[in-house]
C-alpha positions, 0 to 999 in steps of 0.5 A: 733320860731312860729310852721308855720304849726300849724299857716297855716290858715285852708283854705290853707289845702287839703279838704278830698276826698269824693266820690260823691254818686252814684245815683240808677239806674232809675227803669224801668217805662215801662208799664208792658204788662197786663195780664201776671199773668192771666195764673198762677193765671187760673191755680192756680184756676183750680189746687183747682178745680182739687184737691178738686173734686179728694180729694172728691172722694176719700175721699168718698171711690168713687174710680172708678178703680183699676188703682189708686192702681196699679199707687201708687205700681209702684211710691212707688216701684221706691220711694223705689229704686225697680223695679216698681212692681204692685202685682195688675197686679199679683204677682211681675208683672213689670208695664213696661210689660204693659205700658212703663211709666218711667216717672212715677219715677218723682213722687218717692221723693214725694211720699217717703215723702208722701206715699198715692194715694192722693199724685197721686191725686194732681200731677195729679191735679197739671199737669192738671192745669199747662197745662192751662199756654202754652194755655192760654199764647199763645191765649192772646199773639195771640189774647189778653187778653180777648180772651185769658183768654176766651180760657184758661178757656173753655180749663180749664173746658174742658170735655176730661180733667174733665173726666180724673180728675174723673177718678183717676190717669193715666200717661197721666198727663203728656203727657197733659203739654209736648202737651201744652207747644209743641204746644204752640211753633209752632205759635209763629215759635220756633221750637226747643221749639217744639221739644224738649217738644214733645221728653219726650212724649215717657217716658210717654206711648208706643203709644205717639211715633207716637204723637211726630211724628206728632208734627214733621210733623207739624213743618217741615210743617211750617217751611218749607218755613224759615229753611231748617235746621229745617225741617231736624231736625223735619224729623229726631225728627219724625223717631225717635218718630216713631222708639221709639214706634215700639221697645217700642212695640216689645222689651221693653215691651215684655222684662218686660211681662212674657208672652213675648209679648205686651198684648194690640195686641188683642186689635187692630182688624186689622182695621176691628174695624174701622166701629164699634160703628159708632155712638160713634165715630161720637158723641166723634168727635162730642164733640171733635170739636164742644163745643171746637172750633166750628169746626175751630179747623180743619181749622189748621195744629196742628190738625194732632196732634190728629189723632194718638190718634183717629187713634189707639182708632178708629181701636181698637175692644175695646168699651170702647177706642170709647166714651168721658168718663174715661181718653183717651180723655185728651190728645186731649184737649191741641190740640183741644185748641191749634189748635183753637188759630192758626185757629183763628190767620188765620181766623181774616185776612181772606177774608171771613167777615162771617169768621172774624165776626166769629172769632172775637166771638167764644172765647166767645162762646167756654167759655160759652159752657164751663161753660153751660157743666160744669153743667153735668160734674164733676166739678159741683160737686164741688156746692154740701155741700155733696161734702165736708162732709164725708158721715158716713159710711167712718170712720167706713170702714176705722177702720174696714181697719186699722184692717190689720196691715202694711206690710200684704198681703191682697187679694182685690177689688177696694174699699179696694186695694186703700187705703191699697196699701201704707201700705201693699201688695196688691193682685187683688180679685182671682189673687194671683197666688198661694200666700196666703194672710194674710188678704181678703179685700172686698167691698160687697156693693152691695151684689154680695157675699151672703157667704164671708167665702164661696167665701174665702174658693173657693179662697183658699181651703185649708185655713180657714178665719173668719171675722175680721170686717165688716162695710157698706158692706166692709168685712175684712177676716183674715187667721186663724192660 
């Protein structure tokens, strides 16, 4: 009997199933808006400069304060799970008694694996140069890509933030981002963006307080008009930043000081300062408004973000809070930047064509200044071979420097504190407050001391030093036994 199945023509069987294939979805063909990377390559760029002008410096034994060595007690404290001690400031001082600066436990784990003030160096270096990101964004969104790339880089090359670089390490690098990336928010009307960068301000120094209040102010000015809610909000961020800078001054840091009290009141002259240094002032305003936006800066509300800053430096009976140099101008650029971006959204649409047509050419102009100041500012050190040599001298400080064991006391100035703070303890030249150290640490270049062991011996009568090593003016005492 015929097996019919097996004699079935093939035909007549069920085909397997295949599933048909799946077709990718279509790629996004979309142009691409250009320039979207021109923020983050600026910064990268701005990042090397910062760096290599600061590696520089330091590695020339150029270290312009004894601020670096305090900063890297404090960070390698909190790296170490300790209360921020800077035994610069004297023996087991707190540096919240001086500055409320918390936000400086950010930089802890790094600084755990990297235990050296060049670490200090490149953060700053890195936030600096994260700052030109918010600033260029929004005056190529804002303005285009040309004019935007323009401002980014005069803000970039800027001399408020080329003085800071050269002046070692300070908190404010990270209140100069928080501002930009504030700032950058209220144009482009998202206010809840710029609230909450302005809030971490008051972590990073006790005055910036009032700047977080003056952002809310400017917000709740703008805003005014679309969201009742909002002006709620920016009223309320803005009694807050009020309130936090007033109980930072009167319980905070006087609860981290000895003294009890918060040692900078001396230096506000109860505004009696504020006709002093005229012409200093005049001409750091001067600097400020004109080669950075050519006056139109004022013509915006964001400017109000400057005036705490003016307002305190200003009042202060201390000269040197007046001028352009150390530090104190850095956190006035990403205003001054950021103020001329909407100032400049304004005046294209103007009414006034001498206005337009001056709108329309100052991005380029600023840049140009920019770059013709750089040529007298630190960053044009960056041209120079000797830049990147190191001078003879260094290697033979530095062995004379690692002559001091790790973990020693030593008693020092500016030229050795920095680049013994990571290893051992360090104390300021003729405040160790009774302690002994092991080892006195002296730059003598220029000849201020004629008897080292003499000037040892009025630090501390009752020990004797001898003179360990000395290389190019740097002494090294060591405690004799």
């Amino acid at each position: 009997m015929p097996n019919t199945q097996q004699d079935a023509p093939t035909s007549l069987l069920p085909e397997p199933s295949i599933p048909a294939p799946v077709a990718p979805p279509p790629r996004d063909r979309r142009p691409r808006p250009p320039g979207r990377r021109d923020p983050y390559l600026l910064a990268g760029v701005l990042f090397l400069a910062y760096a290599a002008l600061s590696i520089g410096r330091y590695e020339h034994l150029a270290t312009r304060s004894w601020d670096l060595g305090i900063f890297e007690q404090a960070v390698r404290a909190y790296a170490h799970l300790q209360a921020p001690i800077a035994d610069l400031k004297g023996p087991g001082f707190n540096i919240l008694g001086d500055h409320f600066s918390p936000v400086l436990a950010l930089l802890a784990p790094v600084c755990r694996l990297f235990p050296s003030p060049l670490t200090l160096l490149l953060a700053q270096a890195a936030l600096f140069a994260l700052s030109a990101v918010p600033v260029t964004r929004a005056a190529a969104g804002l303005l285009g890509r040309r004019r935007g790339l323009a401002l980014g880089i005069a803000y970039g090359l800027s001399w408020g933030l080329q003085r800071a670089v050269d002046f070692d390490f300070h908190e404010i690098c990270f209140a100069v981002p928080l501002i930009a990336f504030s700032l950058e928010a209220v144009p482009a009307r998202r206010w809840r963006p710029a609230l909450l960068w302005a809030l971490p301000l008051v972590l990073v120094k006790e005055d910036l307080g009032v700047t977080v209040a003056a952002i809310a102010l400017v917000v709740a000015l703008r805003a005014r008009r679309s969201s009742r809610r909002t002006v709620l909000y920016a009223l309320a961020v803005a009694v807050l930043g009020i309130a936090a800078t007033l109980v930072t001054l009167t319980v905070v840091i006087p609860g981290f000081n000895t003294s009890g009290d918060y040692d900078y009141w001396t230096k506000v002259d109860g505004g009696f300062a504020l006709f002093d240094g005229t012409g200093t002032k005049l001409r750091t305003l001067a600097w400020l408004l004109l080669p950075t936006s050519g006056l139109l800066a004022l013509r915006s509300p964001l400017f109000i973000v400057a005036l705490p800053t003016l307002g305190w430096r200003f009042l202060s009976s201390d000269e040197h809070y007046w001028g352009t140099d150390w530090h104190y101008n850095a956190v006035l650029m990403p205003v001054v930047a950021l103020a001329l971006v909407d100032a400049l959204v304004r005046a294209r649409v103007s009414s006034r064509p001498w206005l337009r047509s001056y709108a329309q050419h100052l991005p380029a102009a600023v840049a140009g200044a920019a770059l013709a100041l750089t040529t007298s500012l630190p960053l044009s050190a960056l041209t120079e071979s000797a830049t990147y040599e190191t001078p003879e001298n260094v290697p033979r400080i530095e062995r004379a420097l690692d002559r001091i064991p790790n973990n020693a006391t030593v008693e020092a100035n500016i030229g050795p504190s920095s680049r013994l703070t990571s290893r051992c303890r360090v104390f300021w030249l003729g405040n160790t407050r009774g302690i002994t150290p092991d080892y006195i640490a002296l730059d003598n270049t220029t000849k201020w001391v004629g008897d080292v062991q003499a000037y040892a011996r009025q630090l501390h009568p009752n020990t004797r030093y001898t003179i360990d090593d000395a290389a190019y003016g740097y002494v090294v005492l060591k405690r004799s036994s």
